[in-house]
C-alpha positions as CSV (number, residue, x, y, z in Angstrom):
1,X,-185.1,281.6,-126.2
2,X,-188.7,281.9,-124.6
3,X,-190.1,284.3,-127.4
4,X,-188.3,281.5,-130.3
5,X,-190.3,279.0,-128.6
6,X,-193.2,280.4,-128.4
7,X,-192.8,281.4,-132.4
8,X,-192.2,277.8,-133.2
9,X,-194.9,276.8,-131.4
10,X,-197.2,279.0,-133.1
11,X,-195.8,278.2,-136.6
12,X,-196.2,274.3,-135.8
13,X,-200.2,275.2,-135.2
14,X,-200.9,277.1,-137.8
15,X,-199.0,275.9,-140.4
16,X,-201.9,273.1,-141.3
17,X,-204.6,275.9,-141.0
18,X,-202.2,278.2,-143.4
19,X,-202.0,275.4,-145.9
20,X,-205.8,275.2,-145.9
21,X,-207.5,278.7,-145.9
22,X,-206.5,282.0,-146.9
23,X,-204.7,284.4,-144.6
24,X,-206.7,287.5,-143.9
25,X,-204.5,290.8,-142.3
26,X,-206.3,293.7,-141.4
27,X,-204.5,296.5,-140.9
28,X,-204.1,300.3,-141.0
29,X,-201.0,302.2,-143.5
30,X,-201.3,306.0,-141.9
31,X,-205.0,307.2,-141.7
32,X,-206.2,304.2,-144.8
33,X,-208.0,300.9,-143.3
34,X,-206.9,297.9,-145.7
35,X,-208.2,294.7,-146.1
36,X,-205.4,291.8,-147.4
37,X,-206.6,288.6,-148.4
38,X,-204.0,286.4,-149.3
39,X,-203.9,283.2,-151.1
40,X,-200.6,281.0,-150.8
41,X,-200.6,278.4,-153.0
42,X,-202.6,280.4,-155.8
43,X,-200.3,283.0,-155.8
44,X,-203.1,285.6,-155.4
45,X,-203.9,288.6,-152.7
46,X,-206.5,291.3,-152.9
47,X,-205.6,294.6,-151.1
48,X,-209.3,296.4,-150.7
49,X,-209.4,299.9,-149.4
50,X,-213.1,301.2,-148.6
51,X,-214.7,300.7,-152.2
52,X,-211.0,300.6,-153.9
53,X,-210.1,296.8,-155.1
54,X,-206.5,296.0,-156.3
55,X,-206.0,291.7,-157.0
56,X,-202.6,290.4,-157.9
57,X,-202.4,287.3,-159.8
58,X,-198.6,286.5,-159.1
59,X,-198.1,283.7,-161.1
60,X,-199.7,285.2,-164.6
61,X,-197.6,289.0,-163.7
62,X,-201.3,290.5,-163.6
63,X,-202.7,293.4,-161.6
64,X,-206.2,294.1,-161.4
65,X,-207.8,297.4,-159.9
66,X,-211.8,298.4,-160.1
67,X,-212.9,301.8,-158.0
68,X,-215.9,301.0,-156.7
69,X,-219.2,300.6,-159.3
70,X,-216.2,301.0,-162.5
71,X,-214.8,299.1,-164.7
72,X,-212.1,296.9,-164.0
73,X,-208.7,297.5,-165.5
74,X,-205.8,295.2,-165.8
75,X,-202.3,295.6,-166.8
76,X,-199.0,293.5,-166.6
77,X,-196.9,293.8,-163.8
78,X,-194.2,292.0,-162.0
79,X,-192.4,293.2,-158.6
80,X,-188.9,293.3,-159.9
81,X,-186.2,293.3,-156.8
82,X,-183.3,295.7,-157.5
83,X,-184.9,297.9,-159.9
84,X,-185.6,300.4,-157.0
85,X,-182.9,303.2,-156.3
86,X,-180.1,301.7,-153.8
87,X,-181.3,300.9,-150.6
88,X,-179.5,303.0,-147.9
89,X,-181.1,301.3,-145.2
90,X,-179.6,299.6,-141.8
91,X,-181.7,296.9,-139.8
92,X,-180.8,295.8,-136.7
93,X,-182.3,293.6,-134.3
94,X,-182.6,295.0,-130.5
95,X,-184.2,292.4,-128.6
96,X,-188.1,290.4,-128.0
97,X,-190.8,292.9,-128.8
98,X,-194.7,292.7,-127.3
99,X,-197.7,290.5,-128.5
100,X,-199.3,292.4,-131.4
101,X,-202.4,291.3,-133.2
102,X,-201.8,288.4,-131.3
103,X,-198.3,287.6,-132.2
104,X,-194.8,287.3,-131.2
105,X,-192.1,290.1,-132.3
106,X,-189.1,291.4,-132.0
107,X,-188.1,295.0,-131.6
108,X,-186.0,296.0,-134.6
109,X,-184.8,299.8,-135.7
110,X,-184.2,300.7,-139.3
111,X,-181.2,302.9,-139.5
112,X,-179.9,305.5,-142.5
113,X,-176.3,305.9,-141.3
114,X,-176.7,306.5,-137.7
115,X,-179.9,308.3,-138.1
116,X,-182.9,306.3,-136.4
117,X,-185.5,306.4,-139.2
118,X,-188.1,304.2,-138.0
119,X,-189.0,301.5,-135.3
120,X,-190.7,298.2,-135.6
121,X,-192.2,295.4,-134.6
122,X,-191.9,292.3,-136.8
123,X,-193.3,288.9,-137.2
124,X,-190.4,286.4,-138.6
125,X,-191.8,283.5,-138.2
126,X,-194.9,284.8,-140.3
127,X,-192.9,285.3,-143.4
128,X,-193.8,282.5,-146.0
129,X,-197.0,282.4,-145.0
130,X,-197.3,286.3,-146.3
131,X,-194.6,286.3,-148.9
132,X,-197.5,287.2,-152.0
133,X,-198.4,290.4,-150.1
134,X,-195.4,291.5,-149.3
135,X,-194.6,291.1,-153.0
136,X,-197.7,292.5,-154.3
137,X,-197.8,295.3,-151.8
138,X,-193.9,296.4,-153.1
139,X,-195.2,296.2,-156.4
140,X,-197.9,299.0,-156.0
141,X,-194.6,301.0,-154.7
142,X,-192.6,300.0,-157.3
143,X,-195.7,300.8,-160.1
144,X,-196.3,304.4,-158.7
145,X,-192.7,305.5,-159.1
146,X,-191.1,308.2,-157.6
147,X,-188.9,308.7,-154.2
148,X,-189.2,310.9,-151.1
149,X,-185.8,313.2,-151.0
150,X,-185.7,312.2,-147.1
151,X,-184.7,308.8,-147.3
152,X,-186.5,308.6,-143.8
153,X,-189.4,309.8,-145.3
154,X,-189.7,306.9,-148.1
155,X,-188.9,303.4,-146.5
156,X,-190.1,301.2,-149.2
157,X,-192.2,298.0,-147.5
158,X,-189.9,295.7,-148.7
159,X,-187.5,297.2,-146.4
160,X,-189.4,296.6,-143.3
161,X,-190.5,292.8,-144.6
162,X,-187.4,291.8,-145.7
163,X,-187.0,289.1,-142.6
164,X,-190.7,289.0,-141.4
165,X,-194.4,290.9,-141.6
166,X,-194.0,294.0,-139.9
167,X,-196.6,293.9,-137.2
168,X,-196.1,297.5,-136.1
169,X,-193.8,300.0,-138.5
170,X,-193.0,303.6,-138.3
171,X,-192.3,306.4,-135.2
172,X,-193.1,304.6,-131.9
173,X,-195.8,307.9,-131.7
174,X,-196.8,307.7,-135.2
175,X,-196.9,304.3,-137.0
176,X,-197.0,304.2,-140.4
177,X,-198.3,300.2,-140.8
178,X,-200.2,298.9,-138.1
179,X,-201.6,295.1,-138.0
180,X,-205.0,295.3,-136.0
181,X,-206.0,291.5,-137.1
182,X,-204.8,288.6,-138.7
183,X,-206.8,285.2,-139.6
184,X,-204.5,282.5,-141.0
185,X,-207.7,279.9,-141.9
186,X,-210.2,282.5,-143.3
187,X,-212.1,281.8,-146.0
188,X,-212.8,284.3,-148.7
189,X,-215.7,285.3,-150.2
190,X,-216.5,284.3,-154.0
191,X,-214.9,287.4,-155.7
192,X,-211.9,288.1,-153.1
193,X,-209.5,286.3,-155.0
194,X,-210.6,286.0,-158.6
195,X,-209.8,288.8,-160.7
196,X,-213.2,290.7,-162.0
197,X,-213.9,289.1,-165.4
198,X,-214.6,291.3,-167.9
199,X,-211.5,294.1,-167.7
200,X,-210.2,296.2,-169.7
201,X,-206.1,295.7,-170.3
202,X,-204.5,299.1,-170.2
203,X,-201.1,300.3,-169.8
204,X,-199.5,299.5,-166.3
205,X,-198.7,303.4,-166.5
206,X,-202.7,303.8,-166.2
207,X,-202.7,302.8,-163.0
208,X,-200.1,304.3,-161.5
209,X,-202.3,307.3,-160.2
210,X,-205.2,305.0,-159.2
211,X,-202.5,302.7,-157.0
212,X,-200.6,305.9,-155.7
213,X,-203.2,306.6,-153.3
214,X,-202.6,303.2,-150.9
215,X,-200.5,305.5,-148.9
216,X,-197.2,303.2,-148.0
């Protein structure tokens, strides 16, 4: 009851700074440092990785990528639930979880069968206000193709955000996705979320090795 409280709490303060600014998470998907900007009522989220730049406008079904100094390609793309392989993932729900990045979770496993494949710590409450990344973030998984044979091995990220933002995601040793930061009134620079004008369109299969190297 406490830890609901205290979520609601923080949803009723932020929701007026969501509603105004962008929401910057910075974070960490195995060794990779990302950047995600992400802009609500645009529809819009740029994932930057070191010089790497991936912008998804959601509304127009367009994905933008440039590597560092090159051109900028675009290609049409839309994250398209149920078109992945049958999920065989279980999530349960054990209990309150720690503050990360400053926020409330709860401590949820993802089961396949009765086989513990990962832990996490996720972020409900946090869900709407994230919603574009999560989608734009499934769609680079969805784009590159391709599945682990170890189901463990290959937990899409859709999987872990299906009821919230996954705070902290992976072996309680070994986290795949960790949230080191998250800003829910930043305000981005001029070129974070507008698509670089002058791209090239190419086939969505063009980018697939360029995206494949995000890491989730």
């Amino acid at each position: 009851m406490r830890l609901a409280l205290l979520a609601l709490a923080w949803l009723l303060l932020l929701a007026p700074a969501a509603a105004r600014g962008a929401v910057l998470i910075e974070m960490t998907v195995g060794a990779a440092a990302l950047r995600v900007v992400i802009d609500r009522p645009q529809q819009r989220v740029l994932i930057a990785d070191g010089e790497r730049q991936t912008w998804f406008d959601l509304n127009a079904g367009l994905v933008y990528h440039r590597a560092g100094d090159g051109p900028a390609k675009r290609a049409h793309a839309r994250y398209r639930p149920g078109h992945d392989r049958p999920p065989p993932y279980r999530v349960e729900r054990f209990g309150p979880g720690p503050i990360v990045a400053g926020q409330a979770s709860t401590y949820q496993v993802v089961f396949v069968d009765e086989r513990i494949c990962a832990e996490m710590m996720l972020a409900e409450w946090m869900r709407p206000f994230v919603d574009p990344a999560i989608r734009a973030m499934a769609s680079i998984q969805q784009l590159r193709g391709g599945h682990a044979e170890d189901a463990c091995g290959g937990i899409p990220l859709a999987t872990y955000a299906a009821a919230g933002w996954p705070l902290l995601a992976g072996k309680a040793d070994h986290p795949t996705l960790a949230t080191r930061t998250i800003a829910f009134d930043y305000t981005p620079g001029p070129e974070e979320l507008t698509p670089p004008a002058g791209s090239v369109e190419v086939p969505v299969e063009a980018l697939r090795s360029a995206l494949g190297g995000y890491g989730w």
